[in-house]
C-alpha positions as a Markdown table, in Angstrom:
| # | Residue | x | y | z |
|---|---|---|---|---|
| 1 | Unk | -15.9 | 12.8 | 2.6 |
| 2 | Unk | -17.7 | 12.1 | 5.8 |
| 3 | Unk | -16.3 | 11.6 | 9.1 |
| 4 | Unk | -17.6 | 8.5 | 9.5 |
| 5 | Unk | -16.6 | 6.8 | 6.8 |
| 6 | Unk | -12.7 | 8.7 | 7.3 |
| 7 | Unk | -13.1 | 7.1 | 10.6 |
| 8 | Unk | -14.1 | 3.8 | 9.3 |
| 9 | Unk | -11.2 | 3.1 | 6.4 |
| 10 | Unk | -8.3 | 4.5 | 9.3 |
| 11 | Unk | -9.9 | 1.9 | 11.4 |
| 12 | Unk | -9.5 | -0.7 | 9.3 |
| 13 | Unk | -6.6 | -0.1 | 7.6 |
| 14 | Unk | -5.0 | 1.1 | 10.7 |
| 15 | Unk | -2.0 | -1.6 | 10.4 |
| 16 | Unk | -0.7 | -0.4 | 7.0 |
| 17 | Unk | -0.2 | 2.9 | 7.9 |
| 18 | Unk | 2.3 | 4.2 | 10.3 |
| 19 | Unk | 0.8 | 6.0 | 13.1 |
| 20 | Unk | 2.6 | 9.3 | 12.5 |
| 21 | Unk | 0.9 | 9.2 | 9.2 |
| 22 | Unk | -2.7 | 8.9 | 10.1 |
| 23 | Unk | -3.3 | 12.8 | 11.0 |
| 24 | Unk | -2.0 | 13.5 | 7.3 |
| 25 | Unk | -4.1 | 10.9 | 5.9 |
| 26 | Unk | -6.9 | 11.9 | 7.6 |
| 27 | Unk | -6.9 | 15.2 | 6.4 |
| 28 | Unk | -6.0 | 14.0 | 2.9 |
| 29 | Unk | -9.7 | 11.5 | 3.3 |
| 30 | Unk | -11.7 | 14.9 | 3.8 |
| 31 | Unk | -10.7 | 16.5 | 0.7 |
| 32 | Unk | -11.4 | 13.2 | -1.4 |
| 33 | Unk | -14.3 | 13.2 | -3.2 |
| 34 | Unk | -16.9 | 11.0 | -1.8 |
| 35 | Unk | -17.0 | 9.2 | -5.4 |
| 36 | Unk | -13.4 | 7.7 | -4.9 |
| 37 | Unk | -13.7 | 6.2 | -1.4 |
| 38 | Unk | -14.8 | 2.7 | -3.4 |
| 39 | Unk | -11.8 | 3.1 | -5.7 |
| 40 | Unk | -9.7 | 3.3 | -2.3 |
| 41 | Unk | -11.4 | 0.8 | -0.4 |
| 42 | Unk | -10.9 | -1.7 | -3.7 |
| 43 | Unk | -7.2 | -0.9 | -3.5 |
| 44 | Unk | -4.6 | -4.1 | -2.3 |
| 45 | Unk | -2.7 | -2.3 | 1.0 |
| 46 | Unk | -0.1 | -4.2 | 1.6 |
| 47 | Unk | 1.4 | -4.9 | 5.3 |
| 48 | Unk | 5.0 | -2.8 | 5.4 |
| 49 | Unk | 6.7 | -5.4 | 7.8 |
| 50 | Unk | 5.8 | -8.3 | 5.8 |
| 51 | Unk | 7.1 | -6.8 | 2.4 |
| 52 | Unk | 10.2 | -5.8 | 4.3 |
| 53 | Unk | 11.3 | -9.0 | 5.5 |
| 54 | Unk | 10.2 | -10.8 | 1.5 |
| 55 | Unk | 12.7 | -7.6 | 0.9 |
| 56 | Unk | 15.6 | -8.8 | 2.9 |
| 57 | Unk | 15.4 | -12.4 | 2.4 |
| 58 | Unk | 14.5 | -12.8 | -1.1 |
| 59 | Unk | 14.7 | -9.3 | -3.0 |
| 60 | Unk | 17.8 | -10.3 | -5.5 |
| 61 | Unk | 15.4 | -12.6 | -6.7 |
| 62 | Unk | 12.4 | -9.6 | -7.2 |
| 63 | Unk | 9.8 | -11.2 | -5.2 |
| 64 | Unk | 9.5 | -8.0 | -3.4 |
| 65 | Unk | 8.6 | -6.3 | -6.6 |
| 66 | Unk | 6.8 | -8.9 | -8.0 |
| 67 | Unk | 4.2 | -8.3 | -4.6 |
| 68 | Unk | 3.9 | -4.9 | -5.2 |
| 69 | Unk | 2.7 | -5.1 | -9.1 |
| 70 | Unk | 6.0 | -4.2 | -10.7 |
| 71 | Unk | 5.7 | -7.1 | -12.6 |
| 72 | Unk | 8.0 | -5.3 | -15.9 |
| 73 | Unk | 10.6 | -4.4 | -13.8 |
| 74 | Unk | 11.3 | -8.5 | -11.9 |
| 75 | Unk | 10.8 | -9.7 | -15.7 |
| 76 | Unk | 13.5 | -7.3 | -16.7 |
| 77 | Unk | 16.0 | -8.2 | -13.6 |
| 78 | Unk | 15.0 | -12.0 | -14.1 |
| 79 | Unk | 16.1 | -11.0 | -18.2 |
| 80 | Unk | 19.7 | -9.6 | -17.6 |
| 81 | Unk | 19.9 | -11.4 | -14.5 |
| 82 | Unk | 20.7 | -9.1 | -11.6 |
């Protein structure tokens, strides 16, 4: 992939990584094919500190799990109720 467009996702999706992860993922970017980087850019990042604290406060419920598209698994805790 070019540089410029591995420069332009970190720099926008520079809050959903950590930054100890952004060398790896930047070498990861220039191995992709340039065919995927719409398939990446169409993917729903979600902020780690925000489903952490849904996590805490409400994950007996499996609103946490509901958020990240596990949507079998909160039916099947909502099921046999744990």
């Amino acid at each position: 992939m070019e540089q410029a467009k591995i420069d332009l996702f970190i720099a926008t999706m520079r809050d959903k990584f950590p930054s100890t992860a952004q060398a790896v993922l930047y070498s990861q970017l220039e191995s992709l094919d340039d065919n995927k980087f719409l398939l990446l850019h169409s993917l729903n990042y979600k902020h780690p500190i925000i489903l952490f604290v849904i996590s805490i406060c409400f994950g007996s419920s499996g609103i946490d799990r509901f958020m990240l598209g596990e949507t079998g698994l909160v039916f099947g805790r909502l099921l046999i109720g744990l």
